[in-house]
C-alpha positions as CSV (number, residue, x, y, z in Angstrom):
1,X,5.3,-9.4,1.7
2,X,6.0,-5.9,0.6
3,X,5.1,-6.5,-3.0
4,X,1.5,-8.0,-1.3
5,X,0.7,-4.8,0.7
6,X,1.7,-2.8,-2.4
7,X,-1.1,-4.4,-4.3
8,X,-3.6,-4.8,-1.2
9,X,-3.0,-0.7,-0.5
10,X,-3.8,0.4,-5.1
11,X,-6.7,-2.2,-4.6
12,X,-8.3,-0.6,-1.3
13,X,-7.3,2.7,-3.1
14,X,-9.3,2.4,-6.4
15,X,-12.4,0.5,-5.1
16,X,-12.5,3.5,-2.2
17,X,-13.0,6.1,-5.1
18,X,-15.0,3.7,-7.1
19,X,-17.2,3.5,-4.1
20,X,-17.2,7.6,-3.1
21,X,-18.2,7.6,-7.0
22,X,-21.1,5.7,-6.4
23,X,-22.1,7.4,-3.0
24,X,-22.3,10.6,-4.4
25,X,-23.9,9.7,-7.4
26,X,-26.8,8.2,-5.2
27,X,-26.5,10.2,-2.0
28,X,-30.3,11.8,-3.3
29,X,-31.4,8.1,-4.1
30,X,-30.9,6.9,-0.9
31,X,-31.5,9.9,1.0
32,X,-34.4,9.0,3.2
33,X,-33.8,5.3,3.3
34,X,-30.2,3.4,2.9
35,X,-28.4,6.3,4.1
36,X,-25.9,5.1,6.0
37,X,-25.5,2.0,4.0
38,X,-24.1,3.9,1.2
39,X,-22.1,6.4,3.1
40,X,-20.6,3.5,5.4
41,X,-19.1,1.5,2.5
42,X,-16.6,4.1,1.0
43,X,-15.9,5.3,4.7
44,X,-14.9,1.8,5.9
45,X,-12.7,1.2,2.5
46,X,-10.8,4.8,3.3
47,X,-9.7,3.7,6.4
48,X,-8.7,0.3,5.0
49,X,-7.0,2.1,2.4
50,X,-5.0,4.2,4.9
51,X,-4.0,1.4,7.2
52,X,-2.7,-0.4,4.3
53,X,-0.8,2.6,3.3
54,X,0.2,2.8,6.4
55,X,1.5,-0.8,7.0
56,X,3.7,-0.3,3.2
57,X,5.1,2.7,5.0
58,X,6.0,1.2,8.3
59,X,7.3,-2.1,6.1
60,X,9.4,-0.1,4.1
61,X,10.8,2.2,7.1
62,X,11.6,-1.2,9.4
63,X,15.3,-1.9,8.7
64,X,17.8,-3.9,10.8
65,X,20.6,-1.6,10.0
66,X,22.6,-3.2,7.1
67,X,23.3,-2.1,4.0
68,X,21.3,-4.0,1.2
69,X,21.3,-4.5,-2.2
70,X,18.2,-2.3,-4.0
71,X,17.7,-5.4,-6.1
72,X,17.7,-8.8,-4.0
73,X,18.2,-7.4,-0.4
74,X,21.3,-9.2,-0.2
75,X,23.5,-7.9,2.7
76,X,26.4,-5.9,1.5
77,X,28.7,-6.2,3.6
78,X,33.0,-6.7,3.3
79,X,32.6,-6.0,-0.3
80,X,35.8,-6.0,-2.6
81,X,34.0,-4.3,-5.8
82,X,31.4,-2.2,-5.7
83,X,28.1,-4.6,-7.0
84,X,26.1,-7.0,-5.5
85,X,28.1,-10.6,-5.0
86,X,24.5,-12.2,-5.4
87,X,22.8,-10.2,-8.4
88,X,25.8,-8.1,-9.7
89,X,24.0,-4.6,-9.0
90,X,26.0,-1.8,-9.0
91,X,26.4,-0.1,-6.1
């Protein structure tokens, strides 16, 4: 899931600027008759942008307070050696 919003949050990201690109580049186009049509689309795609980056952030920040592997996410916990039982990641 965390892999999924980190490609839904660079995909918002780069068709927002693709889409300010456009905006500008036709903001005197469009001036006295699509306005907001053009102005709405990269607005709409910021804020998508920023609640995806948002939901990464929060995803990342949720824990439920044990120690996991960096790797796999196995749980370390009662370890003998210092690496991963599951995936053999040092520690």
């Amino acid at each position: 899931m965390r892999k999924f919003n980190y490609i839904l949050t660079i995909t918002l990201s780069v068709l927002t600027l693709f889409a300010w690109a456009y905006s500008i580049t036709n903001m005197r186009k469009y001036q006295f008759e699509n306005r907001f049509n053009v102005q709405a689309i990269p607005v709409v795609l910021t804020v998508s942008s920023l609640v995806g980056w948002v939901l990464v952030t929060l995803s990342e920040a949720r824990g439920d307070g044990e120690t996991r592997c960096r790797k796999c996410r196995h749980i370390l916990r009662g370890l003998s050696q210092p690496r991963c039982p599951e995936c053999g990641e040092p520690i």
